[in-house]
PDB file of N, CA, C and O in Angstrom:
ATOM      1  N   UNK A   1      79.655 110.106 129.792  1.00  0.00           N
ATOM      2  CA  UNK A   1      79.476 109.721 128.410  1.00  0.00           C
ATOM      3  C   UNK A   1      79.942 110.796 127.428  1.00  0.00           C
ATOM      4  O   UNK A   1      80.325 110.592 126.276  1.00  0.00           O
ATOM      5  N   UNK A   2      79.842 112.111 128.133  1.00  0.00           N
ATOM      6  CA  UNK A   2      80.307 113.005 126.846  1.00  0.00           C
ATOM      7  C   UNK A   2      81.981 112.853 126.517  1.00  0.00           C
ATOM      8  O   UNK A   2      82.527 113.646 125.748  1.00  0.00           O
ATOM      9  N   UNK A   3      82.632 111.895 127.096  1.00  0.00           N
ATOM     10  CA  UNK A   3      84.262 112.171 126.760  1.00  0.00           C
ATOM     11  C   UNK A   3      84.133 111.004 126.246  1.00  0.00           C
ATOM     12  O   UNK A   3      85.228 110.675 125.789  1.00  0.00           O
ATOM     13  N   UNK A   4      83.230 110.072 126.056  1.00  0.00           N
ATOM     14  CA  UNK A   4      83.552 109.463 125.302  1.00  0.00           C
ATOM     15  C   UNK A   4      83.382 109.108 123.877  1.00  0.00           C
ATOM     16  O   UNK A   4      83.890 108.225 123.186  1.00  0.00           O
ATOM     17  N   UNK A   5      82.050 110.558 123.497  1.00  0.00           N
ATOM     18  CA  UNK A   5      81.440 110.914 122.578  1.00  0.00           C
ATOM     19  C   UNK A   5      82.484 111.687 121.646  1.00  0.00           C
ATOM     20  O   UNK A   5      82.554 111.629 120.419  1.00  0.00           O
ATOM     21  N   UNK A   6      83.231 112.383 122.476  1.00  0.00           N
ATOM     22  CA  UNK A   6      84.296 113.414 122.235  1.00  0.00           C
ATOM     23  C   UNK A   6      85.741 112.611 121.513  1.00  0.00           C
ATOM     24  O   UNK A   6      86.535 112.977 120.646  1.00  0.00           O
ATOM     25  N   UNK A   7      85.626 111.426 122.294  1.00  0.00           N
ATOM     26  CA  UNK A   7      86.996 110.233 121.545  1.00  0.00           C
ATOM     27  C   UNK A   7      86.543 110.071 120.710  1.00  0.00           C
ATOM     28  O   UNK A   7      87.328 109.981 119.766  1.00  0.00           O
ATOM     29  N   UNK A   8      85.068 109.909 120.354  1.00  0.00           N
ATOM     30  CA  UNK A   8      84.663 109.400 119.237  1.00  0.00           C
ATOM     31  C   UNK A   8      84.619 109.984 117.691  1.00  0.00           C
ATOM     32  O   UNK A   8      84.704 109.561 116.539  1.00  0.00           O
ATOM     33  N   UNK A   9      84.442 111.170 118.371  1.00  0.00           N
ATOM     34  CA  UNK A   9      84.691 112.084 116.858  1.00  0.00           C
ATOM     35  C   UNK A   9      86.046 112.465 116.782  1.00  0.00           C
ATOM     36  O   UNK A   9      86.417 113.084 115.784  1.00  0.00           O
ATOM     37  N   UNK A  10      86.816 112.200 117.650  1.00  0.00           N
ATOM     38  CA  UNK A  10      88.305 112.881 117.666  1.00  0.00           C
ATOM     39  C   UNK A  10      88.798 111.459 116.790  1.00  0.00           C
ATOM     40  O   UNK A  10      89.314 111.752 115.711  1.00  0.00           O
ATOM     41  N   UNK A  11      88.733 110.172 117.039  1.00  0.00           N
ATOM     42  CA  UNK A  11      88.895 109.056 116.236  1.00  0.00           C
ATOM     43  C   UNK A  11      88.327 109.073 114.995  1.00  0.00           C
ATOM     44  O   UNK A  11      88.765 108.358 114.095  1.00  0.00           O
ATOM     45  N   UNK A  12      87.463 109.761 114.856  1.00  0.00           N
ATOM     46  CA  UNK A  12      86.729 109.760 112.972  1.00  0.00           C
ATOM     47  C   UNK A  12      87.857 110.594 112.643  1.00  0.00           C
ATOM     48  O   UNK A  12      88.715 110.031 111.964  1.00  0.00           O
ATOM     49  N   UNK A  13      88.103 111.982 113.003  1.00  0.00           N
ATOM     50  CA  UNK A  13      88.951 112.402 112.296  1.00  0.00           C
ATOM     51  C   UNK A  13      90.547 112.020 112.290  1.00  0.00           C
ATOM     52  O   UNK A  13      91.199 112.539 111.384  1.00  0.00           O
ATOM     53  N   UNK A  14      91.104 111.337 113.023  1.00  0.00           N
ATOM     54  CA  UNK A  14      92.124 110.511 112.942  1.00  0.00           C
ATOM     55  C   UNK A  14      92.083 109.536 111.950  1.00  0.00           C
ATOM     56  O   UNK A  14      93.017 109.466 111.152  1.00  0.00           O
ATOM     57  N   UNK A  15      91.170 108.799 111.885  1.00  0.00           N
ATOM     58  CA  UNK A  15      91.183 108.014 110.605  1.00  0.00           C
ATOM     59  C   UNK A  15      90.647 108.484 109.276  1.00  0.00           C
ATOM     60  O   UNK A  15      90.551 107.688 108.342  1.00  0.00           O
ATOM     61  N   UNK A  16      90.276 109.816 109.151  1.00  0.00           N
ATOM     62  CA  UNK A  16      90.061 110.046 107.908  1.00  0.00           C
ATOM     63  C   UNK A  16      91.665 110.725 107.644  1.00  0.00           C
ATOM     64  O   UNK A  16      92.256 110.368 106.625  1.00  0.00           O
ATOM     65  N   UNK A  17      92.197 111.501 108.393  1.00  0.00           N
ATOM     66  CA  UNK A  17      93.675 111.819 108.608  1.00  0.00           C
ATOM     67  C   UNK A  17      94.366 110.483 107.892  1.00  0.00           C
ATOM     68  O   UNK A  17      94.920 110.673 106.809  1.00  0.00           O
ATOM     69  N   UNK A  18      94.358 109.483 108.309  1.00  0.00           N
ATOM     70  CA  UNK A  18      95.006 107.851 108.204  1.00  0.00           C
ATOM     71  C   UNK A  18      94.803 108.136 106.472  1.00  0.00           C
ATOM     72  O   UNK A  18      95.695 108.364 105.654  1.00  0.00           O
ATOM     73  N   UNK A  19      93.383 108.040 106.251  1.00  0.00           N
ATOM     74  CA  UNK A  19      92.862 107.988 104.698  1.00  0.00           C
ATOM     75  C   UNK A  19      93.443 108.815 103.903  1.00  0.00           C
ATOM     76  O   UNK A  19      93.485 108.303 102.784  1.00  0.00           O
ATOM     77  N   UNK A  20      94.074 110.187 103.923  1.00  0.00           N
ATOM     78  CA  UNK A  20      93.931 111.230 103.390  1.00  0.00           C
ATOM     79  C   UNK A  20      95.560 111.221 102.824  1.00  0.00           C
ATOM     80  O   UNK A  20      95.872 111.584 101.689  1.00  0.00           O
ATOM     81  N   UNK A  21      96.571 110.703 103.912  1.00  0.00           N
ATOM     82  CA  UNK A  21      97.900 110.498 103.931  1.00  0.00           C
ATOM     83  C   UNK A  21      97.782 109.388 102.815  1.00  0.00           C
ATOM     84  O   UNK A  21      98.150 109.585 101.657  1.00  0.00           O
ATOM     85  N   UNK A  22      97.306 108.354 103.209  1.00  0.00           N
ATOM     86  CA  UNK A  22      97.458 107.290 102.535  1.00  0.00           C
ATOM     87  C   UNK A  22      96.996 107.355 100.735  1.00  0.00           C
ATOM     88  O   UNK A  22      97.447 106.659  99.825  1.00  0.00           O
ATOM     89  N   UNK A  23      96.173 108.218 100.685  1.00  0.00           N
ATOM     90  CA  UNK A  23      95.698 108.640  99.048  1.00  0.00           C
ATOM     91  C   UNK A  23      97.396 109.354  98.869  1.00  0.00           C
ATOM     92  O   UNK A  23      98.210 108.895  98.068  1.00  0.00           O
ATOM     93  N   UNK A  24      97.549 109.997  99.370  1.00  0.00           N
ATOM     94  CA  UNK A  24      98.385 111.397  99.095  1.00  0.00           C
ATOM     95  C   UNK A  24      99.866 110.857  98.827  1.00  0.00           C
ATOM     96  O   UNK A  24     100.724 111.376  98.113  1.00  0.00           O
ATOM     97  N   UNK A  25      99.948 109.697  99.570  1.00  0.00           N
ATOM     98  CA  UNK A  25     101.152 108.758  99.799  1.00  0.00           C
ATOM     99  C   UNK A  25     101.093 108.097  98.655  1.00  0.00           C
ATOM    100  O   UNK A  25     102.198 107.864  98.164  1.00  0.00           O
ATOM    101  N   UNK A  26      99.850 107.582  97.858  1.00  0.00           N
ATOM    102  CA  UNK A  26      99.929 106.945  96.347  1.00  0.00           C
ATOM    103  C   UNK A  26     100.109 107.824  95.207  1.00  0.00           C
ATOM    104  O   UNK A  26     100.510 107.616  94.061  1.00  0.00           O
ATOM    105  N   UNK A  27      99.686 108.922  95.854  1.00  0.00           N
ATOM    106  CA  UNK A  27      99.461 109.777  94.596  1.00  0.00           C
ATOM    107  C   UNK A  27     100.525 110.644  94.285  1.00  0.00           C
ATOM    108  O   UNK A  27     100.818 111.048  93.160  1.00  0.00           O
ATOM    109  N   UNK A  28     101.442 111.069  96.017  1.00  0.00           N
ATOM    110  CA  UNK A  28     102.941 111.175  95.426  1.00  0.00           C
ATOM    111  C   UNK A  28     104.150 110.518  95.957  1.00  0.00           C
ATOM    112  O   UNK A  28     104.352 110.546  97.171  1.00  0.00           O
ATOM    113  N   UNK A  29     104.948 109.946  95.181  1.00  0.00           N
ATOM    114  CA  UNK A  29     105.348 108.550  95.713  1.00  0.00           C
ATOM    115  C   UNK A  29     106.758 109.206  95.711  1.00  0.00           C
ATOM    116  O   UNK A  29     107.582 108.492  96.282  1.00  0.00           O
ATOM    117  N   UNK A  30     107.331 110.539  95.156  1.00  0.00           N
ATOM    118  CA  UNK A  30     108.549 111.254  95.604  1.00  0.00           C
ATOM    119  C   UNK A  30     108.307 111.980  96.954  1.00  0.00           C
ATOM    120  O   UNK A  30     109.099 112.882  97.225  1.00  0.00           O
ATOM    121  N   UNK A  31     107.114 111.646  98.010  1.00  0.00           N
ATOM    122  CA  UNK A  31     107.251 112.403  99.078  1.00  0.00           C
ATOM    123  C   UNK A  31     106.781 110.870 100.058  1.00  0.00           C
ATOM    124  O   UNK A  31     106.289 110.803 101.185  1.00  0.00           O
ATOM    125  N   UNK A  32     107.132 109.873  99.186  1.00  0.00           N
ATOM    126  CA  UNK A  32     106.860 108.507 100.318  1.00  0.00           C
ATOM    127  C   UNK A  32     107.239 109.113 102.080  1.00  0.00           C
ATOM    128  O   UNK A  32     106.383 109.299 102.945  1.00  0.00           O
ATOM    129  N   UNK A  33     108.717 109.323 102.236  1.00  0.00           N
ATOM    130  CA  UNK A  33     109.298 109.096 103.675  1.00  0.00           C
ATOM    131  C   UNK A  33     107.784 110.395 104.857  1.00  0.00           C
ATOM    132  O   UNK A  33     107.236 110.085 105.915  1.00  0.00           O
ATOM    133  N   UNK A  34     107.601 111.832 103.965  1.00  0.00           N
ATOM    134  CA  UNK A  34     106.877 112.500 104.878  1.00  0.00           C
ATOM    135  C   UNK A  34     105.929 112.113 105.084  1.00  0.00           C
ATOM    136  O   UNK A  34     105.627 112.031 106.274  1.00  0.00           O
ATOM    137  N   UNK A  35     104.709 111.557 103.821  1.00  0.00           N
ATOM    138  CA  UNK A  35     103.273 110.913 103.984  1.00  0.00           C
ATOM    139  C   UNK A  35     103.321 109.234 104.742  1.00  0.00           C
ATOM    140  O   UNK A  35     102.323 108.644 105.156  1.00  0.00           O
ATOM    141  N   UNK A  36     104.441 108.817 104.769  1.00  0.00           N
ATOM    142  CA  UNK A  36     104.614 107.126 105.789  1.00  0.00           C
ATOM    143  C   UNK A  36     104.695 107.959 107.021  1.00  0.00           C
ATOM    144  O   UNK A  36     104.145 107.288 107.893  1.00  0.00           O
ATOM    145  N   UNK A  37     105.143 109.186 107.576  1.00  0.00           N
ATOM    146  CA  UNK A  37     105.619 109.301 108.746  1.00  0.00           C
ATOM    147  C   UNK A  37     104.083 109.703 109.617  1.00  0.00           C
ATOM    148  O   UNK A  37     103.703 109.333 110.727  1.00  0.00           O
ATOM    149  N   UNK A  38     103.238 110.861 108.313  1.00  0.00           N
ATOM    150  CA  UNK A  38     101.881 111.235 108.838  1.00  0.00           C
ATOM    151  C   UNK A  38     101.194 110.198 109.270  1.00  0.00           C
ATOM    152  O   UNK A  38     100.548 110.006 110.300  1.00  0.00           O
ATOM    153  N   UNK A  39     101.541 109.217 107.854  1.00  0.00           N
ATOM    154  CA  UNK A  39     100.440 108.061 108.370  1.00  0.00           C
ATOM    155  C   UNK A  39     100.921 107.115 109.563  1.00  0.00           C
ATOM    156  O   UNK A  39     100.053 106.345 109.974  1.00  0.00           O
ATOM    157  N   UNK A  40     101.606 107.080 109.903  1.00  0.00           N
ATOM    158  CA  UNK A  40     102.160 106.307 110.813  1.00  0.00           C
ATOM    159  C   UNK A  40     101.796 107.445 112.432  1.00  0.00           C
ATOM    160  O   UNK A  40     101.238 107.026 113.446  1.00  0.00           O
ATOM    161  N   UNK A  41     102.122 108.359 112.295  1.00  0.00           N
ATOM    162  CA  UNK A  41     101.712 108.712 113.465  1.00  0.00           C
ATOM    163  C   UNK A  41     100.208 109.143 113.619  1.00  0.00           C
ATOM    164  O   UNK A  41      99.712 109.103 114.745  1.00  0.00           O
ATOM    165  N   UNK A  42      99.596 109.478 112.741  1.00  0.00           N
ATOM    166  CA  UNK A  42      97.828 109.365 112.724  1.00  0.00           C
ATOM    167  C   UNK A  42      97.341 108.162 113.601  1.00  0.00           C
ATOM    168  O   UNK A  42      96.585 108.154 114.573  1.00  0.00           O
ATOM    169  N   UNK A  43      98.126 106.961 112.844  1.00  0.00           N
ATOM    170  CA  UNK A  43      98.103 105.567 112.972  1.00  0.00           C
ATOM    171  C   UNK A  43      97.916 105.558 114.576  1.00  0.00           C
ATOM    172  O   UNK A  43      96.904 105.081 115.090  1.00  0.00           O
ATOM    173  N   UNK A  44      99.046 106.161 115.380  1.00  0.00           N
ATOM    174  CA  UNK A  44      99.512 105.790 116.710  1.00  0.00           C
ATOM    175  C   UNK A  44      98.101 106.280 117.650  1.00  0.00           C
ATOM    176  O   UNK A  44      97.622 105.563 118.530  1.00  0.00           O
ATOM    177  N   UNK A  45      97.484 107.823 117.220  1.00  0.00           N
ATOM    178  CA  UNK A  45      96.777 108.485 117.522  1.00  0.00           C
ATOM    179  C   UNK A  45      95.481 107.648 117.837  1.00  0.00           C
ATOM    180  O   UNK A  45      94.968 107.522 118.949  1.00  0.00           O
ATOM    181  N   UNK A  46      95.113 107.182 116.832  1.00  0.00           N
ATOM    182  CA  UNK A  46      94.018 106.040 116.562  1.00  0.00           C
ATOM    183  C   UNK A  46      93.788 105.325 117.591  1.00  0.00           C
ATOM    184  O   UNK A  46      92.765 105.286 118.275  1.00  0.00           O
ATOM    185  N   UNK A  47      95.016 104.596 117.730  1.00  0.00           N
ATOM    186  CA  UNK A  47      95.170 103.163 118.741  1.00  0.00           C
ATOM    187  C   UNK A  47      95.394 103.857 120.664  1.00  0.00           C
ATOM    188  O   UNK A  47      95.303 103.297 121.757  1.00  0.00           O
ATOM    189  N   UNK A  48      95.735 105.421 120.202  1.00  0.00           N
ATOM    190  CA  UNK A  48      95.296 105.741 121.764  1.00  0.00           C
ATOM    191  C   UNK A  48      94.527 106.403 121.817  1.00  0.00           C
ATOM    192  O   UNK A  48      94.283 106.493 123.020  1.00  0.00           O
ATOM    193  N   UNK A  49      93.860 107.037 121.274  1.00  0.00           N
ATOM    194  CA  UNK A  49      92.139 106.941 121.201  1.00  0.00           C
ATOM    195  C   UNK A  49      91.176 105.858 121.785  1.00  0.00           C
ATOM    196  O   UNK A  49      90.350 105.904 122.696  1.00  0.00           O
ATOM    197  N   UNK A  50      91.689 104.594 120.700  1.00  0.00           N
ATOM    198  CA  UNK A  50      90.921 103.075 120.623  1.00  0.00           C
ATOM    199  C   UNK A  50      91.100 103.099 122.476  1.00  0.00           C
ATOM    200  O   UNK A  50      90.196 103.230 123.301  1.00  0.00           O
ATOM    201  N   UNK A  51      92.031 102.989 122.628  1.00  0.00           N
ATOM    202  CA  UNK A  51      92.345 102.524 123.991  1.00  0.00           C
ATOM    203  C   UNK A  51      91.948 103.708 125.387  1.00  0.00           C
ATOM    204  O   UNK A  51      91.517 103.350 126.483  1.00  0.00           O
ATOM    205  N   UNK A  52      92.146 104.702 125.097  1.00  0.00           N
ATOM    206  CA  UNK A  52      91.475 105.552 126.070  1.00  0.00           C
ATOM    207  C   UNK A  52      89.492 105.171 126.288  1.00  0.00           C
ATOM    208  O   UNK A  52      88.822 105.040 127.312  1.00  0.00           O
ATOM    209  N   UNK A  53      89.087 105.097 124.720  1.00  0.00           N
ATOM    210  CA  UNK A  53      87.474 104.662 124.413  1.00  0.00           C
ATOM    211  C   UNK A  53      87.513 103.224 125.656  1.00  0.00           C
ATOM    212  O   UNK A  53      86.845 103.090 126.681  1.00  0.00           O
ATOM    213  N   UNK A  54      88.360 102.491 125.174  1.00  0.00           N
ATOM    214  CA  UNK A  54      88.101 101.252 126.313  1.00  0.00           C
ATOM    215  C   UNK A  54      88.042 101.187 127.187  1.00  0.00           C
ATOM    216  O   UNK A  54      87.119 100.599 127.751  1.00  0.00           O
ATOM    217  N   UNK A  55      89.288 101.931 127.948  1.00  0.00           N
ATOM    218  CA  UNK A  55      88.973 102.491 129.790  1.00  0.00           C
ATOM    219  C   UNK A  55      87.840 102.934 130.030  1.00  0.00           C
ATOM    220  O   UNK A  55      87.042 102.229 130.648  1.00  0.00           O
ATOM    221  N   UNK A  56      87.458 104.353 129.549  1.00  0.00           N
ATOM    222  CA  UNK A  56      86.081 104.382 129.732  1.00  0.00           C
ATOM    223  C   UNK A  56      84.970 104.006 129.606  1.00  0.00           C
ATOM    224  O   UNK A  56      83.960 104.458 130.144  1.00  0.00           O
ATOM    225  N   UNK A  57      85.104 102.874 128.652  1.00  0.00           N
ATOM    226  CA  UNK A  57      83.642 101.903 128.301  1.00  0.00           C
ATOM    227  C   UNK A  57      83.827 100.979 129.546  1.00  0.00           C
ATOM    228  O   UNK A  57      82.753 100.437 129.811  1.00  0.00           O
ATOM    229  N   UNK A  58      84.781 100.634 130.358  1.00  0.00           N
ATOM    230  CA  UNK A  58      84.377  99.727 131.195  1.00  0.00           C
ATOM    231  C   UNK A  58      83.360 100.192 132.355  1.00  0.00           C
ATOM    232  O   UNK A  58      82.350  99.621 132.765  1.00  0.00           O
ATOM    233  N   UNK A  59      84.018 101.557 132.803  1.00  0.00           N
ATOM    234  CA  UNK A  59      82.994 101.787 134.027  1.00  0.00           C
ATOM    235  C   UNK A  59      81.692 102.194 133.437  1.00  0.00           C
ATOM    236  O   UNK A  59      80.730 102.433 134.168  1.00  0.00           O
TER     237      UNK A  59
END
């Protein structure tokens, strides 16, 4: 259970990462291409997180 406690906070901060780009991405819209690229790969981070959490929730 502790690795999966460990995805779990590693996923909070991935999505506050997600959040932080995405303010930063409105707020400066002459640096669109670098803050789409953060958020996009935060993004990826997330979903293999999500998915590592699932393997281990089965057993």
């Amino acid at each position: 259970m502790i690795e999966i406690e460990a995805l779990r906070m590693a996923l909070a901060k991935e999505q506050n990462a997600v959040r932080i780009y995405q303010g930063l991405l409105a707020q400066h819209p002459s640096l669109k291409e670098l803050f789409s690229f953060l958020v996009t790969e935060e993004q990826k981070h997330v979903l293999m997180i999500e998915k590592k959490i699932g393997e281990l929730s089965r057993y």
